[in-house]
DOPA-700166 format. One record per atom (N, C-alpha, C): atom name; residue number from 1; x negated, y, z negated. Coordinates in steps of 0.001 Angstrom, whole numbers. Layout:
! residues N
{"CA",NUM,{X,Y,Z}} ...
! end
This chain:
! residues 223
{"N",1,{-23390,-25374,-127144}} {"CA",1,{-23088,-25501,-125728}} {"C",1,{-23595,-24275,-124970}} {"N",2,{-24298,-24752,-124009}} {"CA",2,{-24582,-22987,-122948}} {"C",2,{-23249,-22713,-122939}} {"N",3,{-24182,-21206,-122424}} {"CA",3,{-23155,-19998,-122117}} {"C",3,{-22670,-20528,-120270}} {"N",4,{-21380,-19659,-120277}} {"CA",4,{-20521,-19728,-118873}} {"C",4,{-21723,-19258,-117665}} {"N",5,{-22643,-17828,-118663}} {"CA",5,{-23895,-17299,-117521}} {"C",5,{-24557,-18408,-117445}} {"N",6,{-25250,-19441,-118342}} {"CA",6,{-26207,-19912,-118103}} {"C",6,{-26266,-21328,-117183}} {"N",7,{-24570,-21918,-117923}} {"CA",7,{-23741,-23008,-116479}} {"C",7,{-24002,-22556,-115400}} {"N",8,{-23414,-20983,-114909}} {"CA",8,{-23437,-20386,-113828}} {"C",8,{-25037,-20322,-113151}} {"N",9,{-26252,-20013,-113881}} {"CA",9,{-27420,-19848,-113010}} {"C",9,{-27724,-21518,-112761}} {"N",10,{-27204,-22460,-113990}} {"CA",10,{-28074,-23721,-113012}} {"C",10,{-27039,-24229,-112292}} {"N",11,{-25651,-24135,-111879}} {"CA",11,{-24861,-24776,-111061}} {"C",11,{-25465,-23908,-109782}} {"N",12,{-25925,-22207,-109734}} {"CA",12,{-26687,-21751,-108496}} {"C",12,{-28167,-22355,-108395}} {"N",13,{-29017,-22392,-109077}} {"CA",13,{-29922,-23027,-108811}} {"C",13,{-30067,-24886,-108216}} {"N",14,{-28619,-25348,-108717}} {"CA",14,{-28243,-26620,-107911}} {"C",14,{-27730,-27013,-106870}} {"N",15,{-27019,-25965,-106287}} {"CA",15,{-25933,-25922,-105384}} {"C",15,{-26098,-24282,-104511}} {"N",16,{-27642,-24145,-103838}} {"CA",16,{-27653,-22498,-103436}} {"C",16,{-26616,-22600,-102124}} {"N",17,{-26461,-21063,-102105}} {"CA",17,{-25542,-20619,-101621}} {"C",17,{-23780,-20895,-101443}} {"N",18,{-23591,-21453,-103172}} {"CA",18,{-22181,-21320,-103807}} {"C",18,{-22067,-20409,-103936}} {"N",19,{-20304,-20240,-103945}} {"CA",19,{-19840,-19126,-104422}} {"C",19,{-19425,-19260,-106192}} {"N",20,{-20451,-18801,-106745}} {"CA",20,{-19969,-18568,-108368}} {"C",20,{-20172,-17853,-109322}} {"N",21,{-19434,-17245,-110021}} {"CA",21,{-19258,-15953,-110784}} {"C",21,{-18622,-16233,-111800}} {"N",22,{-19052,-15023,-113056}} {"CA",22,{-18572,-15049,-114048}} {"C",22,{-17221,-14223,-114325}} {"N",23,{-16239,-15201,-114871}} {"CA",23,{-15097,-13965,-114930}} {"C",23,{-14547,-13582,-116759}} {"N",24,{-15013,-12749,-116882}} {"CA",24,{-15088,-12180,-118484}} {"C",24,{-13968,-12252,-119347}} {"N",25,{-13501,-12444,-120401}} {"CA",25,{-12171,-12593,-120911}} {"C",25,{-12575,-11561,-122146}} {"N",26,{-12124,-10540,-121895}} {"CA",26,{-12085,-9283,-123217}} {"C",26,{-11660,-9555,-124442}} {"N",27,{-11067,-10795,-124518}} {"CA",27,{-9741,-10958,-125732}} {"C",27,{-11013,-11502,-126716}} {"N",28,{-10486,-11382,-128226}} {"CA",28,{-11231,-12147,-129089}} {"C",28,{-12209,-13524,-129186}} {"N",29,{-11216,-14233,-128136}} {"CA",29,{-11559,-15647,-128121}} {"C",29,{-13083,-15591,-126990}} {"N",30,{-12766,-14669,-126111}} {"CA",30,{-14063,-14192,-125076}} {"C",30,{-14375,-16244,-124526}} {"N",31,{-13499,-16226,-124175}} {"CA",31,{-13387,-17743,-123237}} {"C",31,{-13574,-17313,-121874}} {"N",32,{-14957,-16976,-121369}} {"CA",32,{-14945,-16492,-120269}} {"C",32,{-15067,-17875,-119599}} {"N",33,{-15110,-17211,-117641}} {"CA",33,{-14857,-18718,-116795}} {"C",33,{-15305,-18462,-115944}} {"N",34,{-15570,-19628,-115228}} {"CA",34,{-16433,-19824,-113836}} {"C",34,{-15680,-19810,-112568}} {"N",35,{-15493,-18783,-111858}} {"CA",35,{-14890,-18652,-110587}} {"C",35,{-15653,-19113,-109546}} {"N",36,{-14865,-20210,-109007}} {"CA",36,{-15661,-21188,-107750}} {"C",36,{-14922,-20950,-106094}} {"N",37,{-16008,-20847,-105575}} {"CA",37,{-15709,-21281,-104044}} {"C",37,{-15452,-22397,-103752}} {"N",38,{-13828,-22562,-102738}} {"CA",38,{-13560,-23985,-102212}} {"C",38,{-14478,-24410,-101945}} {"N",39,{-15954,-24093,-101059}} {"CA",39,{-16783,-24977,-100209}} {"C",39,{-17003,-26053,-101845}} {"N",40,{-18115,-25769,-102383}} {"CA",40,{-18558,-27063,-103286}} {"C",40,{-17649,-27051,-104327}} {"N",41,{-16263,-26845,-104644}} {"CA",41,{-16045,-26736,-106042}} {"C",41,{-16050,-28170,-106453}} {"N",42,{-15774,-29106,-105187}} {"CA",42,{-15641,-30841,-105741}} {"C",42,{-17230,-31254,-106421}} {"N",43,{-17690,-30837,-105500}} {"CA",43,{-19323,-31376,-105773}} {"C",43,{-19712,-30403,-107305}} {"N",44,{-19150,-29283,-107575}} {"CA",44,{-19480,-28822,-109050}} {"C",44,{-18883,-29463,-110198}} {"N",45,{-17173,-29609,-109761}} {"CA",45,{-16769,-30296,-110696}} {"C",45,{-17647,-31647,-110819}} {"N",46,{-17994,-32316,-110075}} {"CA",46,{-18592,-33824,-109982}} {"C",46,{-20040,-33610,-111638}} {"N",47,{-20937,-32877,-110830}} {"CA",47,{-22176,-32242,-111513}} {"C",47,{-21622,-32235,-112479}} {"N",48,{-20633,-30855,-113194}} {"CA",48,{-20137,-30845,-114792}} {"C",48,{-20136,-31809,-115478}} {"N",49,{-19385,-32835,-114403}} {"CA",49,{-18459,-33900,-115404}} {"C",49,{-20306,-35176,-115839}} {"N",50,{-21246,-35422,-114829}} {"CA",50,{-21971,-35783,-114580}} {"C",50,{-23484,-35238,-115704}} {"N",51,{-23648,-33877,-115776}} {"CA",51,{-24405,-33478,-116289}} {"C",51,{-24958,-34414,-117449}} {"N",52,{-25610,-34476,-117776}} {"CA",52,{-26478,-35192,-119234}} {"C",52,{-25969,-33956,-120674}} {"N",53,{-25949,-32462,-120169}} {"CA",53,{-25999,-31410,-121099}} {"C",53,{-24851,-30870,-121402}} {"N",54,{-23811,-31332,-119974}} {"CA",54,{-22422,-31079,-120457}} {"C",54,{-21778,-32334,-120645}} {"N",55,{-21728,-33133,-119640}} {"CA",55,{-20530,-34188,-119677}} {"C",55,{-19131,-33504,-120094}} {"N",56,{-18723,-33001,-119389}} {"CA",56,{-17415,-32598,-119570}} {"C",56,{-16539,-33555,-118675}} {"N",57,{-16165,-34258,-119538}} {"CA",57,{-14979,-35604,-119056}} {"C",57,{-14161,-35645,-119075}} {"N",58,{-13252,-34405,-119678}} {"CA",58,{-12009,-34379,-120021}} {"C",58,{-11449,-33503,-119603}} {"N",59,{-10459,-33065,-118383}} {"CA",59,{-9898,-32098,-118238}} {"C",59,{-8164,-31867,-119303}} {"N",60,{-8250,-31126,-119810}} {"CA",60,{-6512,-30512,-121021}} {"C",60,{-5851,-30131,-120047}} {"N",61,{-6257,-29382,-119594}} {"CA",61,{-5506,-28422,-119091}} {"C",61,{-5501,-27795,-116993}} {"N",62,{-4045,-27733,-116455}} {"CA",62,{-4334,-26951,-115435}} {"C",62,{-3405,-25989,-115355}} {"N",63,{-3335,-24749,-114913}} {"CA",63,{-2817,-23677,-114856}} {"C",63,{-2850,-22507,-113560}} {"N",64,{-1228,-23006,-113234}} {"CA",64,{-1040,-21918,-112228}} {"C",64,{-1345,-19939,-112630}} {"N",65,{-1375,-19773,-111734}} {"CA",65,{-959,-18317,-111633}} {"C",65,{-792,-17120,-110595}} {"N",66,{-183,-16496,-110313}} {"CA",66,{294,-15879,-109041}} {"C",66,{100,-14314,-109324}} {"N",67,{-905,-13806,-108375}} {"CA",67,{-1763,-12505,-108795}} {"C",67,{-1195,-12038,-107005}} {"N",68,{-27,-11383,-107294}} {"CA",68,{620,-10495,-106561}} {"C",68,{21,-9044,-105373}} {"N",69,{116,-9055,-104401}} {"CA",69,{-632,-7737,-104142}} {"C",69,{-665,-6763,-104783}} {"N",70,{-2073,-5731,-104840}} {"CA",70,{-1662,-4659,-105902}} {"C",70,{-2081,-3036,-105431}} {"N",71,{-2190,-2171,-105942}} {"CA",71,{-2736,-957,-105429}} {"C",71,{-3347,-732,-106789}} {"N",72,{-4321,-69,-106100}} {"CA",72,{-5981,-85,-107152}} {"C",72,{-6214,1598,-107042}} {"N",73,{-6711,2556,-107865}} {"CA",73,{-6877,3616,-107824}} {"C",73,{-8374,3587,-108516}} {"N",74,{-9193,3847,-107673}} {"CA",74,{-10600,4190,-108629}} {"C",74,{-10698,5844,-108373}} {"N",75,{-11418,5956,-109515}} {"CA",75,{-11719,7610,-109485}} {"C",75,{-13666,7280,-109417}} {"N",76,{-13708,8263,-108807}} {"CA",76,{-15240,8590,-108858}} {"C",76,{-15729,9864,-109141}} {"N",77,{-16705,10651,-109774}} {"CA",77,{-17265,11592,-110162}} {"C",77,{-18642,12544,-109584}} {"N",78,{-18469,13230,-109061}} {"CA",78,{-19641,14229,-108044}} {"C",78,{-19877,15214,-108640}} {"N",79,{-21172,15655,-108330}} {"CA",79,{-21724,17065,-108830}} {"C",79,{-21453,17806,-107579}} {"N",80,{-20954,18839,-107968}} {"CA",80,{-20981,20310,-106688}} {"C",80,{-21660,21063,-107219}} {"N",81,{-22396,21657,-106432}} {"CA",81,{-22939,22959,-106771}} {"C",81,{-21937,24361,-106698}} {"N",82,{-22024,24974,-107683}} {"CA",82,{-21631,26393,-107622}} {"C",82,{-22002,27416,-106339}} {"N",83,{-21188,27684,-105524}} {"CA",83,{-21922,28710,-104124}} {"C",83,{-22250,30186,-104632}} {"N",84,{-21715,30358,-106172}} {"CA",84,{-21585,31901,-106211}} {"C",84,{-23449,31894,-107611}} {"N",85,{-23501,30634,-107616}} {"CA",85,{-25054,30294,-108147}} {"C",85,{-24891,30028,-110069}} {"N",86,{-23023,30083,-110291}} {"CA",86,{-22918,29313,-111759}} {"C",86,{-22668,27937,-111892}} {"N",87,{-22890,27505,-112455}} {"CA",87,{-23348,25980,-113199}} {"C",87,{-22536,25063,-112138}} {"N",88,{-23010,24382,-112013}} {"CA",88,{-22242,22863,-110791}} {"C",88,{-21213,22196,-111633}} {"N",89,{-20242,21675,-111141}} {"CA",89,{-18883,21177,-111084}} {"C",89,{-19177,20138,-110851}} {"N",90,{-18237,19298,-111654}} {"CA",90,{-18126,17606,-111500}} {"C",90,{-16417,17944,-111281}} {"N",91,{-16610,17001,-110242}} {"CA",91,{-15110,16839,-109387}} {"C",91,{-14745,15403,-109350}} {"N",92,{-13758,15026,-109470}} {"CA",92,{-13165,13680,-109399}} {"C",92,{-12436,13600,-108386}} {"N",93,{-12720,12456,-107474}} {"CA",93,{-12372,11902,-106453}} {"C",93,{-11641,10640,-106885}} {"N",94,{-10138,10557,-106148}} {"CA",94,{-9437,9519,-106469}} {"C",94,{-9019,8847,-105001}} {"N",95,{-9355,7581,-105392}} {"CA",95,{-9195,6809,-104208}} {"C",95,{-8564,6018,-104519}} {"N",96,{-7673,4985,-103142}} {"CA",96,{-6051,3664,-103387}} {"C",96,{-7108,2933,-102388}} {"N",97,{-6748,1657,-103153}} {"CA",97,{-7545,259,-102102}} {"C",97,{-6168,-463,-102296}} {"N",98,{-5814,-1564,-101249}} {"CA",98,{-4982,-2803,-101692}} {"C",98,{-5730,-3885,-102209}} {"N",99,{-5644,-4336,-103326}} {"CA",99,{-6080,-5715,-103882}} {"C",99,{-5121,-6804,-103294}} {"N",100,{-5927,-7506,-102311}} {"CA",100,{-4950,-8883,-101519}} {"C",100,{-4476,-9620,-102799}} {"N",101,{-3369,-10320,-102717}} {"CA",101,{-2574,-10896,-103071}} {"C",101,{-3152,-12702,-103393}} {"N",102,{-3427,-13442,-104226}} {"CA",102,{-3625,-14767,-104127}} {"C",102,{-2922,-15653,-105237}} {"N",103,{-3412,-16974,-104989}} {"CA",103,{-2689,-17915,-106263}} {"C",103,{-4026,-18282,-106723}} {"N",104,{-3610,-18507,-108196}} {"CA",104,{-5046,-19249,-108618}} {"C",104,{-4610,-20572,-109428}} {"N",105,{-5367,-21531,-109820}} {"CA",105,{-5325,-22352,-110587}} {"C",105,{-6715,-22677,-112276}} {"N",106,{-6583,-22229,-112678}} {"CA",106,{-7418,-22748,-114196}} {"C",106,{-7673,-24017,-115016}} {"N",107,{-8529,-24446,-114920}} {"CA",107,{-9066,-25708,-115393}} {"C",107,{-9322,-25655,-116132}} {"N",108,{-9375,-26314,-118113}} {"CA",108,{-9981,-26095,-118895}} {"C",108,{-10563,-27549,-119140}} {"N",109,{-11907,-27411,-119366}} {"CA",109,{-12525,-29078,-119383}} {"C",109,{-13482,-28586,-120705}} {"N",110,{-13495,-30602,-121589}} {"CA",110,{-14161,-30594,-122908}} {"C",110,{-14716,-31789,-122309}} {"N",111,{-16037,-32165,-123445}} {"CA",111,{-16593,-32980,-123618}} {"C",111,{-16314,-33309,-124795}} {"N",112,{-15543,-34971,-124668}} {"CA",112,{-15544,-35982,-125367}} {"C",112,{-16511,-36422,-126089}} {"N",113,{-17567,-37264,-125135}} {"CA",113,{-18800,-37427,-125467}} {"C",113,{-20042,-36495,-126356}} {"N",114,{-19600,-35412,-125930}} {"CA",114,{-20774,-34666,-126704}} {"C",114,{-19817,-33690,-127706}} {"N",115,{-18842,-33840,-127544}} {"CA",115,{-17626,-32700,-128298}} {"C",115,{-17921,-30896,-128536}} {"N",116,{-17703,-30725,-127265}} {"CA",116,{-17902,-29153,-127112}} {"C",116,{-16849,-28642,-126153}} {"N",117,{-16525,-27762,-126012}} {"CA",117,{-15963,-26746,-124396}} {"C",117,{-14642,-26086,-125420}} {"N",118,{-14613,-25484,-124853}} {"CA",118,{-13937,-25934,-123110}} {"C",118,{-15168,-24905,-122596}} {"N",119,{-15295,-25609,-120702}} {"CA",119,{-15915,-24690,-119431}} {"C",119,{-14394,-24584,-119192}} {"N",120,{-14406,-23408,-118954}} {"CA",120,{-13039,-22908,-118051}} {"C",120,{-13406,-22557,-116292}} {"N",121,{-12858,-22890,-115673}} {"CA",121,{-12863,-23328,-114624}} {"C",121,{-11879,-22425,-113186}} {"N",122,{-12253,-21594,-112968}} {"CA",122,{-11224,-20774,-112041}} {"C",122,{-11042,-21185,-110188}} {"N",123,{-10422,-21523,-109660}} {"CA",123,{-10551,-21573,-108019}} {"C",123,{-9034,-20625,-107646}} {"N",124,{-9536,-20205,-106479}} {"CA",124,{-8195,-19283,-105826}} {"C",124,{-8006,-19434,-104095}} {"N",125,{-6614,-19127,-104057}} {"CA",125,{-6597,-19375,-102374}} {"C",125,{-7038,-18040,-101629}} {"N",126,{-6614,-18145,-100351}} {"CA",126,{-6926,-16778,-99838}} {"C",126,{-5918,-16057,-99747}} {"N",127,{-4913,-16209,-99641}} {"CA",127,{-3464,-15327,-99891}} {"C",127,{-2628,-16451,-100632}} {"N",128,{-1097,-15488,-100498}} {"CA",128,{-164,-15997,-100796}} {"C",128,{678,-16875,-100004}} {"N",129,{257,-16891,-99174}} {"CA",129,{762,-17206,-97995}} {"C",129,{796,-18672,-96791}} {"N",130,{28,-18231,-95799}} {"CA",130,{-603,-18941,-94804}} {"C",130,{-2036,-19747,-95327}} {"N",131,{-3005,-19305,-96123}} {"CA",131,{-4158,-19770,-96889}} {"C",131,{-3808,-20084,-98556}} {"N",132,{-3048,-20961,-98667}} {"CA",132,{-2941,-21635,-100112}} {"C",132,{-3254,-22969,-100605}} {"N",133,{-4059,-23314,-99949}} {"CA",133,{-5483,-24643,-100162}} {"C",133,{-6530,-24591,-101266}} {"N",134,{-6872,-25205,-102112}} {"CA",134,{-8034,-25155,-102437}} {"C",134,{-7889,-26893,-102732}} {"N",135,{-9107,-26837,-103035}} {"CA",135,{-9195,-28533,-103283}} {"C",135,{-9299,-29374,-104609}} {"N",136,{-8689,-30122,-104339}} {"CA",136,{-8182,-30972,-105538}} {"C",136,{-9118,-31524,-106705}} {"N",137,{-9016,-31403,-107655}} {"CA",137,{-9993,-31847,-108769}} {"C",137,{-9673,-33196,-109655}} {"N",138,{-8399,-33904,-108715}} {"CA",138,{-8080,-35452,-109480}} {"C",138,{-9231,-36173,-109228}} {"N",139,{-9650,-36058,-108172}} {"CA",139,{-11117,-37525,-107623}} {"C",139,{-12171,-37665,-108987}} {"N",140,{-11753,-35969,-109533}} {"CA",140,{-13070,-36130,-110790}} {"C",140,{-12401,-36540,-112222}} {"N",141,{-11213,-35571,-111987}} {"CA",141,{-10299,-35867,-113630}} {"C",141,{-9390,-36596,-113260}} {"N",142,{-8951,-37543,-113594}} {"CA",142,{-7570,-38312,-113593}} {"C",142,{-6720,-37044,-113966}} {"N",143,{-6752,-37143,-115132}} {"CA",143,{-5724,-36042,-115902}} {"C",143,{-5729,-34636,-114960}} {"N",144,{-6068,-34182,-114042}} {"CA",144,{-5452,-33104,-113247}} {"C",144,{-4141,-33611,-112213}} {"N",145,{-4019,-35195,-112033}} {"CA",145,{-3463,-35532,-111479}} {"C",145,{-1716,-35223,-111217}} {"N",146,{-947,-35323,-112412}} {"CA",146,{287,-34491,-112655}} {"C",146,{434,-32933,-112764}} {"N",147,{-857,-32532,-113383}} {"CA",147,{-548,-31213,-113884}} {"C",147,{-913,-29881,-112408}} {"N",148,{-1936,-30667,-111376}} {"CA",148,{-2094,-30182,-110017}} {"C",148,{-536,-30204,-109167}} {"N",149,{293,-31305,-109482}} {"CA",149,{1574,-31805,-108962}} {"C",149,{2362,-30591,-109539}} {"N",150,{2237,-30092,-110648}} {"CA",150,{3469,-28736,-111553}} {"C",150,{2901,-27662,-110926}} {"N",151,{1475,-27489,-110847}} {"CA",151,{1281,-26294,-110006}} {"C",151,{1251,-26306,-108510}} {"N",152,{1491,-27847,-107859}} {"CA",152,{1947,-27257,-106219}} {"C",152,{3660,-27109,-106411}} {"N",153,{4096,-27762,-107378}} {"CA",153,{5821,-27501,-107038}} {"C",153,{6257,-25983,-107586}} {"N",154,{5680,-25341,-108727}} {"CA",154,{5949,-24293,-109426}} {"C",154,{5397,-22967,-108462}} {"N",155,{3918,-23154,-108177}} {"CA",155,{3800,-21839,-107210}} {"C",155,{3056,-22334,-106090}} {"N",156,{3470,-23528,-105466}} {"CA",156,{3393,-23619,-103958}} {"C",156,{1819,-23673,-103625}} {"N",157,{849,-23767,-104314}} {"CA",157,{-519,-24407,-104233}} {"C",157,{-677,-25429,-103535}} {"N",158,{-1108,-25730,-102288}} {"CA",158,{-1516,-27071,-101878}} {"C",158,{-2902,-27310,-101812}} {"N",159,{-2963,-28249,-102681}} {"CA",159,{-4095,-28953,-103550}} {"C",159,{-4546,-30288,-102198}} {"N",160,{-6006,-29685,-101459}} {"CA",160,{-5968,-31175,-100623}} {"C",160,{-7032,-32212,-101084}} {"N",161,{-6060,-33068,-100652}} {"CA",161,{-7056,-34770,-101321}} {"C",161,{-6831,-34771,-102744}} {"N",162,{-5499,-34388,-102764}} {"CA",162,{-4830,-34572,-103744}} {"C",162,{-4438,-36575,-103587}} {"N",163,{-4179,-37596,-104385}} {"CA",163,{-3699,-38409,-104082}} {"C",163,{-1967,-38581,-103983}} {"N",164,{-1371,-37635,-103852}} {"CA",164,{113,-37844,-104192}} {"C",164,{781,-36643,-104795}} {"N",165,{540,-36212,-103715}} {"CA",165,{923,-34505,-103655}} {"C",165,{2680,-34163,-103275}} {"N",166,{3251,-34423,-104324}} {"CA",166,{4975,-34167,-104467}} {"C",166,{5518,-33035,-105432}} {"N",167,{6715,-33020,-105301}} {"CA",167,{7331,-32197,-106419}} {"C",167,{7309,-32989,-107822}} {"N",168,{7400,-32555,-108970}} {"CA",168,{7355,-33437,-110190}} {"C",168,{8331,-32870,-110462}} {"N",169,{8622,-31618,-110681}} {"CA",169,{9881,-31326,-111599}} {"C",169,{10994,-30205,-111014}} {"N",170,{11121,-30089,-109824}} {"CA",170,{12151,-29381,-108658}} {"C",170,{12358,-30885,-107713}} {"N",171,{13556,-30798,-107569}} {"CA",171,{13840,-31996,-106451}} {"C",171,{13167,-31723,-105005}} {"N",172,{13536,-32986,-104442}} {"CA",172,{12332,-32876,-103018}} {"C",172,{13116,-31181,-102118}} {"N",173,{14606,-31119,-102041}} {"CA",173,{15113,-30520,-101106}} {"C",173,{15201,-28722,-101678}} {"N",174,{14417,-28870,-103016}} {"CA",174,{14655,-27419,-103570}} {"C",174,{13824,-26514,-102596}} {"N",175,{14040,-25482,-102607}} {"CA",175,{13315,-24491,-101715}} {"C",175,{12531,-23150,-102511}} {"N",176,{11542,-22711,-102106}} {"CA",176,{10766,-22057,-102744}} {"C",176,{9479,-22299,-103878}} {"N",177,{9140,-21267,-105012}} {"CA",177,{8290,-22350,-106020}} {"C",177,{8712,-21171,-107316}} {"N",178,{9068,-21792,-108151}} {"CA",178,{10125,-20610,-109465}} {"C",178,{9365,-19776,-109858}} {"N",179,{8104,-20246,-110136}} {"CA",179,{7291,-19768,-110998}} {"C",179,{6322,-18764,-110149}} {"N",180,{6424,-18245,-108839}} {"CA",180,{6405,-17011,-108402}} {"C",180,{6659,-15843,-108818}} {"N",181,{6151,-14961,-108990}} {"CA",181,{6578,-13422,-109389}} {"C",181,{7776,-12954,-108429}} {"N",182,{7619,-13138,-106911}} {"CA",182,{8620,-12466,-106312}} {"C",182,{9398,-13509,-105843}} {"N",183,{10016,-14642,-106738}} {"CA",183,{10806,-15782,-106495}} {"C",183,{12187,-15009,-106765}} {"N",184,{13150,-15185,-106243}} {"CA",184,{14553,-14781,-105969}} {"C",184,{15384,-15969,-106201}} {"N",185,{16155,-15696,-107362}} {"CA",185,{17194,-16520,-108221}} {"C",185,{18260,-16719,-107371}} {"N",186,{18914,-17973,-106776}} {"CA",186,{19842,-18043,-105633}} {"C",186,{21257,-17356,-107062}} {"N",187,{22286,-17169,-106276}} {"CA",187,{23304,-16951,-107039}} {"C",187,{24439,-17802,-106477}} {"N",188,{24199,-18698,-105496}} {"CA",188,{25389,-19764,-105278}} {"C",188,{25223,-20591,-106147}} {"N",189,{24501,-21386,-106838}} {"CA",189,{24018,-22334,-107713}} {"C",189,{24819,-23521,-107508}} {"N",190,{24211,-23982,-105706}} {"CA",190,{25302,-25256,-105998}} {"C",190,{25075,-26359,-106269}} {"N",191,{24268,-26772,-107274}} {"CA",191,{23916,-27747,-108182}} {"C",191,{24098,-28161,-109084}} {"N",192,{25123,-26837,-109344}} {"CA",192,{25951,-26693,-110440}} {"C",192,{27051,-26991,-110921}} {"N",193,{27474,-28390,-111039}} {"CA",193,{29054,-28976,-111261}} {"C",193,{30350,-27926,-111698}} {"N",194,{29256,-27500,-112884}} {"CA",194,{30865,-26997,-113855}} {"C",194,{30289,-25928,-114563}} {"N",195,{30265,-24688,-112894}} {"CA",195,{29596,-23262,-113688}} {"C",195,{30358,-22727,-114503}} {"N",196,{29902,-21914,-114965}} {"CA",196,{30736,-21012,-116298}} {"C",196,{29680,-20055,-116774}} {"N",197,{30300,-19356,-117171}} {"CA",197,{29591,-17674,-117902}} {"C",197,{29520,-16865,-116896}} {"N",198,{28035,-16399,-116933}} {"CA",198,{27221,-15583,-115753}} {"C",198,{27128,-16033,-114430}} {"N",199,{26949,-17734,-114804}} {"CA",199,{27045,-18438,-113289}} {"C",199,{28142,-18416,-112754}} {"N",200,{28882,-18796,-113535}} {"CA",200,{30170,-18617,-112681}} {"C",200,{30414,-17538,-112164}} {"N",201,{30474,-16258,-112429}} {"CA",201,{30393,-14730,-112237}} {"C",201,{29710,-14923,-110346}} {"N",202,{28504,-14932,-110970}} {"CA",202,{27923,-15325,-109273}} {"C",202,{28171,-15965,-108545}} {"N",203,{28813,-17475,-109069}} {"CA",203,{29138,-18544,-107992}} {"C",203,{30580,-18230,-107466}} {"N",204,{31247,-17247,-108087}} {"CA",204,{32792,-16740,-107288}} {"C",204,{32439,-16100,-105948}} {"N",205,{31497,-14894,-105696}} {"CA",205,{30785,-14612,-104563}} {"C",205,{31124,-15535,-103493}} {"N",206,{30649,-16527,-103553}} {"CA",206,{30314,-17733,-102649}} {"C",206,{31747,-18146,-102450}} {"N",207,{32682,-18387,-103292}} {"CA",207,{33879,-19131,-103222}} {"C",207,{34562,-18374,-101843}} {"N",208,{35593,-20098,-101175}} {"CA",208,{36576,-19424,-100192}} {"C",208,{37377,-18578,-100485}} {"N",209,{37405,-17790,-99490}} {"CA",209,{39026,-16806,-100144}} {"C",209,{40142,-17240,-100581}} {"N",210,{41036,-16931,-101449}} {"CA",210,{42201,-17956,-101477}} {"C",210,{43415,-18181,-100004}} {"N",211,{43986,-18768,-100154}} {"CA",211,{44737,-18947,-98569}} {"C",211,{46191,-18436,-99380}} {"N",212,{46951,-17158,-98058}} {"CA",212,{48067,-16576,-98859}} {"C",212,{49214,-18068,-98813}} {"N",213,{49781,-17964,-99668}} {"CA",213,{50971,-18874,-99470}} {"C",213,{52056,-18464,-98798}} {"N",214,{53257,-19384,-98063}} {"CA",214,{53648,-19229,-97411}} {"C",214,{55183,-18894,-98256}} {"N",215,{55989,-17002,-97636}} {"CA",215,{56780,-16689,-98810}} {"C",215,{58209,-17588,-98034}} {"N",216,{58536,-18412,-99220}} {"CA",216,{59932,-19269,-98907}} {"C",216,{60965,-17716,-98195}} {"N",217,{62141,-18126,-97986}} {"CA",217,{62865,-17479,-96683}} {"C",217,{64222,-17101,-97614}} {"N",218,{64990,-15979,-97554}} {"CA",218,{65769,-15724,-98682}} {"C",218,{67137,-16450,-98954}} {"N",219,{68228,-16840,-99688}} {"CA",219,{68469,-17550,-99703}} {"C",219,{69821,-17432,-99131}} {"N",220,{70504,-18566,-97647}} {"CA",220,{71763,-17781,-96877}} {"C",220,{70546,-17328,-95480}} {"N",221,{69387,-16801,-95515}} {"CA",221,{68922,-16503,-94165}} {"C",221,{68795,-17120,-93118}} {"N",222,{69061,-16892,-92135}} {"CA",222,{69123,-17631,-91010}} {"C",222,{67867,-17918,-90973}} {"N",223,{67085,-18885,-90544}} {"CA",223,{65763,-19251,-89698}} {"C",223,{65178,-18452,-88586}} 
! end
């Protein structure tokens, strides 16, 4: 099977001026992946699945993930010259960038037909936020169809031209998406019939105060 580079130069030579890049995986397995721009990612997935050399027909797998804002420190390295005319100095310069914050989703697709892959498959939104769109990859795989549904209910991805874009496994009225990094565990838990342990611990918080009772009157006292 080509390499992820060599997918990558003819999906650019097919599709100029995509956005697509290689994203490297250090680990043993070195399953590197193709990071796509919303504009064509439908029309790439289409091509993959289409190709004569891949036919990749089968999507396994989809996978959220939530890549948090971060602070980045690069150091950089300069020659100074010596003013007093001994040997020049290398000085390190340390610099902070913010790395924006996004969600991503991971595709892993095989070919059936020719029995090879996985192409791993990367798309991301533009924040966490207000830009959490990218576009849907059921029109090509059936099988992204549920597993696009776990990653809009789990971290709040909205997948468009999705066909049936709901919660699968949080009820319709739950709020938030769990599987967030900075998701906040309610501690009323009132979904909860018959708390006990830890929950219960938290769900007392929430409870009414008790109401004092009223002290009976002594006995012989007048009213």
């Amino acid at each position: 099977m080509e390499s992820a580079e060599q997918i990558r130069d003819r999906l650019l030579a097919q599709f100029p001026g995509a956005e697509i890049s290689v994203v490297t995986n250090p680990g043993v397995a070195a399953q590197h992946s193709l990071l796509l721009g919303a504009a064509h990612a439908r029309a790439i997935a289409e091509f993959l699945r289409d190709d004569a050399n891949l036919k990749l027909d089968q999507c396994s797998n989809v996978t959220g993930i939530d890549w948090p804002e971060k602070e980045i420190i690069e150091t950089t390295k300069s020659t100074v010259p010596d003013p007093a005319g001994g040997p020049a100095k290398v000085v390190e310069l340390k610099t902070k960038r913010i790395q924006p914050g996004c969600l991503e989703v991971v595709y892993h697709l095989y070919s059936i037909a020719l029995r090879h892959g996985p192409v791993v498959l990367r798309l991301r939104t533009g924040n966490r936020t207000d830009q959490s769109t990218v576009p849907s990859l059921t029109p090509v795989w059936r099988a992204c169809e549920f597993q696009e549904r776990e990653v809009f209910d789990l971290y709040g991805v909205v997948f468009e031209g999705h066909p049936d874009l709901r919660r699968i496994l949080m009820w319709d009225a739950f709020k938030d998406h769990p599987m967030r990094r900075d998701y906040v565990e309610p501690d009323d838990y009132e979904w909860e019939p018959t708390p006990h342990g830890a929950v219960l611990e938290k769900a007392k918080a929430h409870y009414p105060a008790p109401s004092v009772a009223a002290v009976p009157a002594a006995e012989g006292a007048k009213p």
